[in-house]
Each structure stands twice: as structure tokens, then as C-alpha cells.
N, C-alpha and C positions, 0 to 999 in steps of 0.2 A: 686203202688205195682206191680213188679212183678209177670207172671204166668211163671211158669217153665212147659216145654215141658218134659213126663216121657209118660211108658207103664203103670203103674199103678197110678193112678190119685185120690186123694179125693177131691170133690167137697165143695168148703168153699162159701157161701155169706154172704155179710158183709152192710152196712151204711153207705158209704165216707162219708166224715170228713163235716161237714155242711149240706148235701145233705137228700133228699128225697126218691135216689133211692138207691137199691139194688145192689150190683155189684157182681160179680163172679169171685172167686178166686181160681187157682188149684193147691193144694201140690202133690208135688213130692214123690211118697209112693213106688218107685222102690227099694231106697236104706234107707228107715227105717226097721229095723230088731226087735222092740222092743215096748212096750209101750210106754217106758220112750220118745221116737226118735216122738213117734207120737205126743202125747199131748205139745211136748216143739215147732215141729212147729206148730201148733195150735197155742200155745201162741205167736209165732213169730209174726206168720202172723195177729194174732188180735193185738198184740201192735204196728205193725210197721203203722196198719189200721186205728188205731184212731187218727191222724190227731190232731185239734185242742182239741180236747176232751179230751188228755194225760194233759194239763195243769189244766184239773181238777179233774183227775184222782181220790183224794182222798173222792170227791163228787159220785161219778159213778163208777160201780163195775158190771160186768155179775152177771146177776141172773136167767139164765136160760139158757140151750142148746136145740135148736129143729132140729128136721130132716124130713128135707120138701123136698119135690117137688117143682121145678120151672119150668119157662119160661125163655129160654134165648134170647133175641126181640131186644137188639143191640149188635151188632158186634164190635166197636168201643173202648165201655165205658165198656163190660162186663155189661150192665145192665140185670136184670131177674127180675122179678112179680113171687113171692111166689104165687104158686097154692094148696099147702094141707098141712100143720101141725097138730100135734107138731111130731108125731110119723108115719111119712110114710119114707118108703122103697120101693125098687125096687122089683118087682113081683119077684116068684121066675123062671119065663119064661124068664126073660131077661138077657140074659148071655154077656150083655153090661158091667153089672157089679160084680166082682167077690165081696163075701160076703161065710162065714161062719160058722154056718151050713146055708144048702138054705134046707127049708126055715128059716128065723132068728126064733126061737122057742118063745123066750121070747122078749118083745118090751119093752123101746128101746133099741139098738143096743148094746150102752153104757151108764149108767145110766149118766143126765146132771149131777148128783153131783160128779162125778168122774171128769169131765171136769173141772166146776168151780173149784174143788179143786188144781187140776194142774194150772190155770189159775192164781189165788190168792198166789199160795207159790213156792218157789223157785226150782232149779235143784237138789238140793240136797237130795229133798225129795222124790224122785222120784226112782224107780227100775230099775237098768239100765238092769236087765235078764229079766223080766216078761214076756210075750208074748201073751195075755189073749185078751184085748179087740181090738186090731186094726184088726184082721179078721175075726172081725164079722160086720166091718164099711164096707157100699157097696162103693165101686173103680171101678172106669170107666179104661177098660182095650182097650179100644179103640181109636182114636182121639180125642183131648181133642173137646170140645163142643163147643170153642172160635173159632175152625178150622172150623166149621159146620156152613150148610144152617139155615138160622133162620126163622119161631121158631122152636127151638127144646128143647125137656123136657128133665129135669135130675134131678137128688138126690143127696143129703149132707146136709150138718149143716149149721144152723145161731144161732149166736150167740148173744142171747137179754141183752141188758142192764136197768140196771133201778139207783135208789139213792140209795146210800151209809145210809143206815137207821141208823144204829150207828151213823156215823159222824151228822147225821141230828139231832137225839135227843138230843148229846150231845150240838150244835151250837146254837139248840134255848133253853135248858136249863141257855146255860152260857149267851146267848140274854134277857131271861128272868131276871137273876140275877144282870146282866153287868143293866140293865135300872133300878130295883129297886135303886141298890146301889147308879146311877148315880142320881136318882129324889131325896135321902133322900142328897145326898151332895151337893146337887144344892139348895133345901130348908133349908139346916143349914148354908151353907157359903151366902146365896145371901140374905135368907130371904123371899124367895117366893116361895112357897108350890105350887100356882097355875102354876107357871115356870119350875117348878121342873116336875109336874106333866105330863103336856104336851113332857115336851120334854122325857121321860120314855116312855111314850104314842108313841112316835115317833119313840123309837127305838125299841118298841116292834113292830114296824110290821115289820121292818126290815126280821124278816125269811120267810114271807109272801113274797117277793121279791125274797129272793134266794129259796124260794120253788116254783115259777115262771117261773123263769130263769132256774131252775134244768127240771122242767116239757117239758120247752121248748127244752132243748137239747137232752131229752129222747123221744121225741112224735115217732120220728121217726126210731127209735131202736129197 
């Protein structure tokens, strides 16, 4: 992904796509004029971020926004180690970052369910006049931080994923039904109850695997 070189800067970290670490990503907030302008590159930059994760998209959904403090410790990769969540901000002594009011009165900045909500639904839904929450998000007004001696600390959003809980209930509902149905047809066409049984038996753990498998793509998100 792309960082774009601006004077006003939001600080994004994100998951690359398989990986373990953190990486640091910096929007361009020179030429957003609007809410609507903010939250749609937020959602650029998180969709273009997810990598192999997009082909499961329907499993895996943000379920929360946090505004933390990091460490940024390689130059290279944009790696950073999360140092303080969910709701930390830049003191109001550090005029590194513009934000307003200084100091932010109510926390957080932006409620996460604002976020999630732009992230989930479309452009259309969105206000192209509003101008409410993006300044009160703290913006690095100085050289972005990927330019800097490391380590150096800074603020912005990560954005947490977890499972698609709908899609989940409904999967092992229709798992659960899909093996009933399959053991009573396998006992009336074959004649064997105990065959039938088993193999029912077999597909119900079936969700026990993709709730495995979902665990495993989320540990690190």
C-alpha cells in the first residue's frame, strides 16, 4: 500500500494480509474537506489492506475502531508495536498534531460506531457537506514519521476485525439441519441408521473447523 507524502497527515495502522505485524499507513488529509472525504479513505485504505482476507470477507467484518499510540521500530516495512489503547490521544502540549478542540473534551475523538458504519455501507450513504468529526481526529502536521529517526511515538487508528457473527449462526444452523436431513436419508435409502448416524455426526463438527480456521485469521487483528 501506498503512503502519500501531505502537510496534514492521519496516522492509520493496519495487519498485512497473513502477517503478525503492525504496519503504518499515512492518509493524505491536506485535500479532504469533509467527512464524507474522510471515512471513504479510511475505507479505501482498509480495503485495498486486506490482502488475502477480502476472499473471505463475508466471514470477517471490523468490529471495532481504537486510537492508540505506537512505536514505529522499522523504517523499511512501516512496522509499529501498539503501546496504549483503545482511547489515547496526543497530549494537548504536543502541537505535532493538530486536533480540535485541544484539549479533545469528550473521548473518543470519533465514536468507533461512526467508523464501522461508513466502513459496512456504501458512498451513497454518506454526507457530502458535514464537517463535524475529522477535526477533532489528531493529524500529524509535520514530517510524516516513515521520514523519522526510529523509534519514534505517534497516534492514530487501528482498525480490529473479528467474525461475521450473523454469517456464523446462520452457517452452523443450516450445518446443523443440512446433517439431520442428511443422516434421516442415508437411514431410509441405504437402511442403515448406524451409517446414517455417523456420517450426520461428521458433518456436524464441520463448523468447529471453520470456527478454527476464522479464529486463526483473526488472532492477529
Amino acid at each position: 500500500m501506498n503512503v502519500i507524502l501531505a502537510q496534514n497527515i492521519l496516522q492509520y495502522a493496519r495487519t498485512p494480509a497473513g502477517g503478525m505485524y503492525k504496519a503504518l499507513n499515512e492518509i493524505d488529509m491536506s485535500r479532504i474537506k469533509s467527512d464524507a472525504g474522510l471515512f471513504l479513505a479510511v475505507k479505501n485504505i482498509y480495503q485495498n489492506g486486506r490482502g488475502f482476507k477480502s476472499r473471505w470477507r463475508m466471514f470477517l467484518k471490523p468490529v471495532s475502531v481504537e486510537f492508540v499510540q505506537f512505536s514505529l521500530w522499522n523504517i523499511r516495512r512501516g512496522y509499529v508495536s501498539i503501546c496504549d489503547r483503545p482511547l489515547c490521544v496526543p497530549p494537548k502540549e504536543d502541537f505535532q498534531y493538530d486536533f480540535c478542540p485541544r484539549p479533545i473534551a469528550q473521548l473518543p475523538p470519533v465514536p468507533p460506531e461512526i467508523f464501522i458504519h461508513y466502513l459496512e455501507h456504501n458512498e451513497t450513504d454518506f454526507n457530502p457537506q458535514r464537517y463535524v468529526w475529522t477535526p477533532r481526529l489528531p493529524k500529524r502536521i509535520e514530517r510524516r514519521l516513515i521520514n523519522c529517526d526510529v523509534p519514534i511515538y505517534g497516534w492514530g487508528i487501528y482498525i480490529r476485525e473479528g467474525p461475521n457473527r450473523v454469517i456464523v449462526f446462520w452457517l452452523i444452523i443450516a450445518t446443523v439441519l443440512g446433517s439431520v436431513l442428511l443422516a434421516i436419508l442415508w437411514a431410509s435409502i441405504r437402511g442403515d441408521i448406524q451409517g446414517g448416524t455417523g456420517l450426520g455426526t461428521l458433518i456436524l463438527a464441520l463448523p468447529s473447523v471453520i470456527m478454527a480456521f476464522m479464529f486463526r485469521i483473526c488472532e492477529n487483528t
